[in-house]
C-alpha positions in Angstrom: -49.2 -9.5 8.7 -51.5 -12.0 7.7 -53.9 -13.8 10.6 -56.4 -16.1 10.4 -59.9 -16.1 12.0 -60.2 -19.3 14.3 -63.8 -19.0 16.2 -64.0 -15.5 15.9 -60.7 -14.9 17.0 -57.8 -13.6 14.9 -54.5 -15.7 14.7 -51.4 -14.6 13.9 -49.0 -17.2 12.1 -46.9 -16.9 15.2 -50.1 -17.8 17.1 -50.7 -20.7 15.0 -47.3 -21.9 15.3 -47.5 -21.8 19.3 -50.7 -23.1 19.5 -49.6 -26.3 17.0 -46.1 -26.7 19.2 -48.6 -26.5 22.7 -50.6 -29.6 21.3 -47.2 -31.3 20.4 -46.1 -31.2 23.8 -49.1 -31.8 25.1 -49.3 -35.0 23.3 -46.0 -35.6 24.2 -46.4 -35.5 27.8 -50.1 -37.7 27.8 -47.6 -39.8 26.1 -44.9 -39.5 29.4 -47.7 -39.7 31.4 -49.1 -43.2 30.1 -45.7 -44.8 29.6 -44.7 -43.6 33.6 -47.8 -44.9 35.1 -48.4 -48.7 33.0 -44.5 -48.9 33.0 -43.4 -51.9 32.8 -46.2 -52.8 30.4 -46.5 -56.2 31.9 -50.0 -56.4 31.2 -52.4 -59.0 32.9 -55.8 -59.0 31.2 -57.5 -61.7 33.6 -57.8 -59.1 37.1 -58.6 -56.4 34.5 -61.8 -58.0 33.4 -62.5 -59.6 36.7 -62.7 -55.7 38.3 -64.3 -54.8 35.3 -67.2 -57.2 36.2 -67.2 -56.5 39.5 -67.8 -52.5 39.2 -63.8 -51.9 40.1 -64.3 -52.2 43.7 -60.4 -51.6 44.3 -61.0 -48.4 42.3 -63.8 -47.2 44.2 -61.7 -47.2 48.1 -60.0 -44.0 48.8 -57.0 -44.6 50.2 -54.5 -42.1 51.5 -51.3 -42.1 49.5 -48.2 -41.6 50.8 -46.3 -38.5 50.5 -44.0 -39.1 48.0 -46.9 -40.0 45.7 -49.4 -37.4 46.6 -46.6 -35.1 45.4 -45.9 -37.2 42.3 -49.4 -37.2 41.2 -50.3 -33.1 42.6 -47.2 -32.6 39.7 -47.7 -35.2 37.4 -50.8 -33.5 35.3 -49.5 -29.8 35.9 -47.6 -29.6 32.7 -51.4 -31.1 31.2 -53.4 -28.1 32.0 -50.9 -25.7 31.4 -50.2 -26.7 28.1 -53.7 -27.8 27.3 -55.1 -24.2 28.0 -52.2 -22.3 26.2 -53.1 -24.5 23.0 -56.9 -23.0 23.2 -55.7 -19.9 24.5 -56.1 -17.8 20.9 -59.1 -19.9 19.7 -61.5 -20.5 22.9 -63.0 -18.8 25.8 -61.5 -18.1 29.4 -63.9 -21.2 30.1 -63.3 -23.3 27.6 -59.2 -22.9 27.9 -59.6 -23.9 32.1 -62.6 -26.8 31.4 -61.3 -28.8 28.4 -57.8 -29.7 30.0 -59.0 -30.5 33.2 -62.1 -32.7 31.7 -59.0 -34.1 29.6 -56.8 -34.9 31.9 -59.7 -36.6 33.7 -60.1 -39.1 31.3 -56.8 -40.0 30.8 -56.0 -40.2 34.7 -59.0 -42.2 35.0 -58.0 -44.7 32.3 -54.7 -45.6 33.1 -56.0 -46.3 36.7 -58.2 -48.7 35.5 -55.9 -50.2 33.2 -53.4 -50.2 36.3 -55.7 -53.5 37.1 -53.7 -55.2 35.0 -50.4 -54.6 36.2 -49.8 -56.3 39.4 -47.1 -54.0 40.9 -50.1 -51.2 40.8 -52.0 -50.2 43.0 -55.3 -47.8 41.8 -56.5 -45.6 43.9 -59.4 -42.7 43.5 -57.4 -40.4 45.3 -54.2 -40.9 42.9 -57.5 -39.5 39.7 -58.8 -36.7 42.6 -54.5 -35.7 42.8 -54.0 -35.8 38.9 -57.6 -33.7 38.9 -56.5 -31.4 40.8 -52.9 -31.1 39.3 -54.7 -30.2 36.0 -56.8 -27.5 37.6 -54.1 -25.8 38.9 -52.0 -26.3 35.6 -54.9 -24.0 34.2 -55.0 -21.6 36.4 -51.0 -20.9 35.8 -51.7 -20.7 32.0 -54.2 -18.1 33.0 -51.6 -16.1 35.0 -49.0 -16.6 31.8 -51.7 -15.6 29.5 -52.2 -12.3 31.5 -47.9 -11.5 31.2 -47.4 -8.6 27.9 -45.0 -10.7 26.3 -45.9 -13.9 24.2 -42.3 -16.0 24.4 -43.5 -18.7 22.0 -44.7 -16.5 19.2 -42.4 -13.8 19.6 -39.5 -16.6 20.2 -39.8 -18.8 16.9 -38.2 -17.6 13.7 -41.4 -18.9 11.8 -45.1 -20.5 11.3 -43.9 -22.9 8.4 -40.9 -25.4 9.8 -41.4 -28.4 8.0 -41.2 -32.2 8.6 -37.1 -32.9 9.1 -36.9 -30.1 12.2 -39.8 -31.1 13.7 -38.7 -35.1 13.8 -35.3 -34.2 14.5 -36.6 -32.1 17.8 -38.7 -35.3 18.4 -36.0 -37.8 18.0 -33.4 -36.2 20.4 -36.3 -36.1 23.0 -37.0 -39.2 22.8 -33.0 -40.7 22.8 -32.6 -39.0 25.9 -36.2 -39.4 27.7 -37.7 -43.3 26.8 -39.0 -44.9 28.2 -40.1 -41.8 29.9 -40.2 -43.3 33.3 -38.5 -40.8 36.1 -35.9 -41.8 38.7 -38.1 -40.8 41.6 -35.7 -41.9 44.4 -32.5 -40.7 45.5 -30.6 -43.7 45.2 -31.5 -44.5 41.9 -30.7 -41.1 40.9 -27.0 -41.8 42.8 -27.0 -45.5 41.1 -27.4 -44.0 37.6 -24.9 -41.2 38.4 -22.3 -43.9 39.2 -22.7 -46.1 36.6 -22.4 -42.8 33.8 -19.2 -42.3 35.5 -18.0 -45.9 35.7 -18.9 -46.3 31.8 -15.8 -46.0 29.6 -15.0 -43.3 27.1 -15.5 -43.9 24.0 -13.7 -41.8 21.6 -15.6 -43.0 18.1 -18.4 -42.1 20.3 -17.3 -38.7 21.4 -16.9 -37.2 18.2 -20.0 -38.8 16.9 -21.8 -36.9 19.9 -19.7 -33.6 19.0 -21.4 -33.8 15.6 -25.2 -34.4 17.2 -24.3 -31.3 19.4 -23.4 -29.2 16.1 -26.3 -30.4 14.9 -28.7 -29.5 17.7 -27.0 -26.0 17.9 -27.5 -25.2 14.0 -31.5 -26.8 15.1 -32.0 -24.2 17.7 -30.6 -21.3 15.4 -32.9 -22.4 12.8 -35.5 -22.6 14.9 -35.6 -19.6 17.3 -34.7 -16.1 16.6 -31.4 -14.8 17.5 -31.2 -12.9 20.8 -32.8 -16.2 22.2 -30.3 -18.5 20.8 -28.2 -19.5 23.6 -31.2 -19.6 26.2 -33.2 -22.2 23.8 -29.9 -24.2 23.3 -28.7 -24.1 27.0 -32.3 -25.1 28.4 -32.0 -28.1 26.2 -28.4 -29.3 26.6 -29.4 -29.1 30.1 -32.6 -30.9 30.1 -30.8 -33.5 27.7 -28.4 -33.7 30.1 -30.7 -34.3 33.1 -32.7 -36.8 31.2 -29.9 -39.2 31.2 -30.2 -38.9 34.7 -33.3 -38.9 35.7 -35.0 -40.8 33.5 -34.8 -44.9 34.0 -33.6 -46.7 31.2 -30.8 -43.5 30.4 -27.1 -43.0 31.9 -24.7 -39.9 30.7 -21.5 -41.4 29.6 -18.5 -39.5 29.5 -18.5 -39.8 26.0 -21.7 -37.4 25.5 -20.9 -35.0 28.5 -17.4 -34.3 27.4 -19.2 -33.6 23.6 -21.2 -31.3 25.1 -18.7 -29.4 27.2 -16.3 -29.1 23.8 -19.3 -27.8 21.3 -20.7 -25.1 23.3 -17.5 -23.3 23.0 -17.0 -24.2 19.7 -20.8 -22.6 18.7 -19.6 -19.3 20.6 -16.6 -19.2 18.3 -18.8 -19.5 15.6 -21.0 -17.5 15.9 -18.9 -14.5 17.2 -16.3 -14.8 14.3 -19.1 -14.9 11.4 -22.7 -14.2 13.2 -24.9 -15.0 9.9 -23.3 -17.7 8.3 -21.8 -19.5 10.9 -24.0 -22.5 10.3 -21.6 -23.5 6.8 -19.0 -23.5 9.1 -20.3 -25.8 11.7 -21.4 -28.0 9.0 -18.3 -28.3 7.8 -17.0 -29.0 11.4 -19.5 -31.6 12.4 -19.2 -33.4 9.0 -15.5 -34.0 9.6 -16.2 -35.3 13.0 -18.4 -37.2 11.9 -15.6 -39.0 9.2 -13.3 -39.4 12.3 -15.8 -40.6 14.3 -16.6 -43.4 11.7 -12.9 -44.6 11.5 -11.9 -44.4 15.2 -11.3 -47.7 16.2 -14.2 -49.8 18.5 -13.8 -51.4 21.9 -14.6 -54.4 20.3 -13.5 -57.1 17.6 -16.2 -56.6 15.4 -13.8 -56.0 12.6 -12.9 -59.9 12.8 -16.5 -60.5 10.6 -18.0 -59.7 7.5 -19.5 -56.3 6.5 -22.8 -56.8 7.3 -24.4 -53.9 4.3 -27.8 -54.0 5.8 -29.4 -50.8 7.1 -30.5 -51.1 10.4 -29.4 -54.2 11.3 -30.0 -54.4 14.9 -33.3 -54.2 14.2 -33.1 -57.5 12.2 -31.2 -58.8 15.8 -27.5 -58.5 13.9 -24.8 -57.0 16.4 -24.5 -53.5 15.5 -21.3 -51.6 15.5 -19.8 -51.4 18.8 -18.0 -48.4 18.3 -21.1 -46.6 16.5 -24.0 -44.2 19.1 -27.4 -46.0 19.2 -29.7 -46.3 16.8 -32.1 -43.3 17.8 -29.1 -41.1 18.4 -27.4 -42.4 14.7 -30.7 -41.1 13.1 -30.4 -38.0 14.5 -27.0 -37.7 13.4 -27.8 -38.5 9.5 -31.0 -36.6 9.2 -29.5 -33.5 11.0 -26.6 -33.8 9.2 -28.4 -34.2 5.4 -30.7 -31.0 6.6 -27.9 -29.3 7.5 -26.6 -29.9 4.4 -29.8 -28.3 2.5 -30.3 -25.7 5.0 -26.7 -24.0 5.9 -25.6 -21.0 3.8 -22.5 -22.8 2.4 -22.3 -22.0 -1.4 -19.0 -23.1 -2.6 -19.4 -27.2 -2.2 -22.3 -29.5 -3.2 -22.9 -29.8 0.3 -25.3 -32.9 0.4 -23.3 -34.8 -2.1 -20.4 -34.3 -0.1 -22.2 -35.4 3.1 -23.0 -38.7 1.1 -19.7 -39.5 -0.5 -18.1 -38.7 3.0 -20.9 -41.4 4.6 -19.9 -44.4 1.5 -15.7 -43.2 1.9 -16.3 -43.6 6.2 -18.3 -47.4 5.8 -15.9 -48.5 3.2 -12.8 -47.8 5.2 -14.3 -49.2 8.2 -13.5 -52.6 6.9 -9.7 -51.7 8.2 -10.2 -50.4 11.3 -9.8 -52.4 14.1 -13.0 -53.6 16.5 -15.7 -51.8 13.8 -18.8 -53.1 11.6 -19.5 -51.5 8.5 -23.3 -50.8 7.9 -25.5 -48.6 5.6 -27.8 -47.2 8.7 -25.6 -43.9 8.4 -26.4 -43.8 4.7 -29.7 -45.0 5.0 -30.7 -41.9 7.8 -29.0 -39.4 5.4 -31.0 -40.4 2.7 -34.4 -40.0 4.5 -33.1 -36.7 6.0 -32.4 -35.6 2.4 -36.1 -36.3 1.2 -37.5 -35.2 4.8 -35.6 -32.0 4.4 -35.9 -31.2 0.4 -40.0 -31.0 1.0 -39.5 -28.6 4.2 -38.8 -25.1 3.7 -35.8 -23.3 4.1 -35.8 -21.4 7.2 -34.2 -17.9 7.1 -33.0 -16.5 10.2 -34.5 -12.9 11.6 -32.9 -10.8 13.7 
């Protein structure tokens, strides 16, 4: 096996490819951590600079926070210095793995307190950065305790060092559907608000089958990704965190749409993968390419039908009324880049299988000028076509046992 020599250390690719995936989260969750803490970004620049000039008096008082947050912010930097320390833990010291997260999370805690200046609804507070130190601390010490466990999930986990550009953004863009603006529901009656309103939203049925293909998708994702005996634990713990981040996250609600999706495909993957346990992917391409057609021309709650074709990708960007009847726009790129890797990476041999996904895509838009309360667009054909050049430069991944 080949390793690499990283400060007199050997790395395995496997250790590479951990260590690379701890900094992604890592990054990942600075980024939570930021977007949680300035949310709602209704910055004030004229207190900021007036505490600035004045030594950040507010800053400077300890005050005692109240219980919920003390627990918020004892938790909020935990997942910090855990992940921080297993990124270093093949390349640095014992010392270096424990003092580098915690001197990092430091820094960031202390930043977005004093940037809390300018956010009126804040209120900073040293012992909110002594919490958050703390949190980070003890996030190190627990990646000292994993590091000391025989077996290395991660490394021994992942099918391979070398995954390329479209799984990685795929894996990022389902995140971030189902997680931004990364704020949490921290109080019980939101979390019961945003459960009613998922169940008071109507079902959509353009939208259900459009989710049923994401859900293909993410399962042929996880198989590419992760080795085989870990399959359905990988894809379980992310339905369910998906699942829970519609929840729990503000901004997010889990229509009946998406949760009846989810119930039909995990069924459908065990079928799968019990009746052909190698090349079951073809299959669920095929599978999530026709619901994707029917998804396309099931009719919309709406009249959009009554206007022109609007041929421009990504309209709503542009402030155009989108298709009513289509997922939104973070979930419909997921959908066309999973779908055009898919089509490059799934063992099907018999059909041109990208072609096909594209003439399927132009057939679906075109038709959708007859069907009742739906906008044609190019965004679906657009997101294929940058999933086809994402995932022609990224390897092939071939599963191991």
């Amino acid at each position: 096996m080949i390793a690499f020599v990283r400060y007199g250390k050997f790395l395995t690719p496997q250790d590479e490819m951990a260590q690379r995936l701890s900094l992604g989260l890592l990054a990942a969750w600075a980024l939570l951590i930021a977007s949680a803490s300035l949310y709602p970004f209704d910055m004030q620049w004229r207190p900021l600079v007036e505490a600035l000039k004045s030594g950040l008096p507010q800053l400077q008082q300890w005050r005692a926070p109240s219980q919920r947050d003390a627990v918020v912010n004892l938790l909020l930097y935990l997942p910090f210095g855990l992940l921080g320390s297993m990124a270093l833990e093949k390349s640095h010291s014992a010392f270096t793995r424990m003092m580098l997260p915690i001197l990092g999370a430091a820094v960031l805690s202390l930043g977005i307190e004093v940037l809390q200046h300018a956010l009126p609804p804040r209120d900073p507070s040293l012992a909110d950065w002594a919490l958050n130190f703390a949190s980070a601390a003890l996030g190190t010490v627990l990646a000292a305790l994993y590091s000391a466990l025989p077996v290395r999930p991660w490394s021994r986990r992942l099918q391979r060092e070398n995954v390329g550009a479209a799984p990685l953004l795929l894996v990022a863009l389902w995140l971030v559907a189902h997680l931004a603006p990364f704020v949490p529901r921290l109080r019980p009656g939101r979390i019961e608000s945003a459960i009613e309103a998922s169940l008071a939203m109507p079902f959509s049925v353009s939208q259900a089958l459009a989710y049923l293909t994401c859900y293909l998708l993410l399962a042929s994702l996880v198989n590419a990704l992760f080795r085989r005996p870990y399959f359905w634990s990988a894809l379980l713990t992310l339905v369910i965190a998906s699942i829970a981040g519609r929840l729990f996250f503000v901004g997010q609600h889990l229509g009946p749409d998406e949760a009846s999706a989810a119930v039909v495909a995990l069924p459908i993957v065990a079928l799968l993968r019990r009746v052909d346990p190698r090349g079951w992917d073809g299959h669920a391409f095929l599978l999530a390419l026709g619901a994707f057609f029917a998804a396309a021309l099931s009719p919309g709650a709406g009249t959009a039908a009554d206007g022109p074709a609007i041929w421009l990708p990504f309209a709503e960007l542009a402030g155009i009324p989108a298709d009513p009847g289509a997922l939104p726009l973070l979930e419909r790129l997921f959908l066309g880049i999973g779908l055009a890797w898919l089509a490059l990476d799934c063992s099907l041999r018999r059909l041109p299988p990208l072609p096909l996904v594209i003439v399927v895509a132009l057939a679906a838009e075109f038709l959708q000028q007859w069907v009742a309360g739906r906008l044609p667009d190019t965004t679906d054909i657009a997101a294929l076509l940058i999933g086809a050049a994402l995932a022609s430069s990224s390897p092939r991944i071939a599963p191991r046992v």
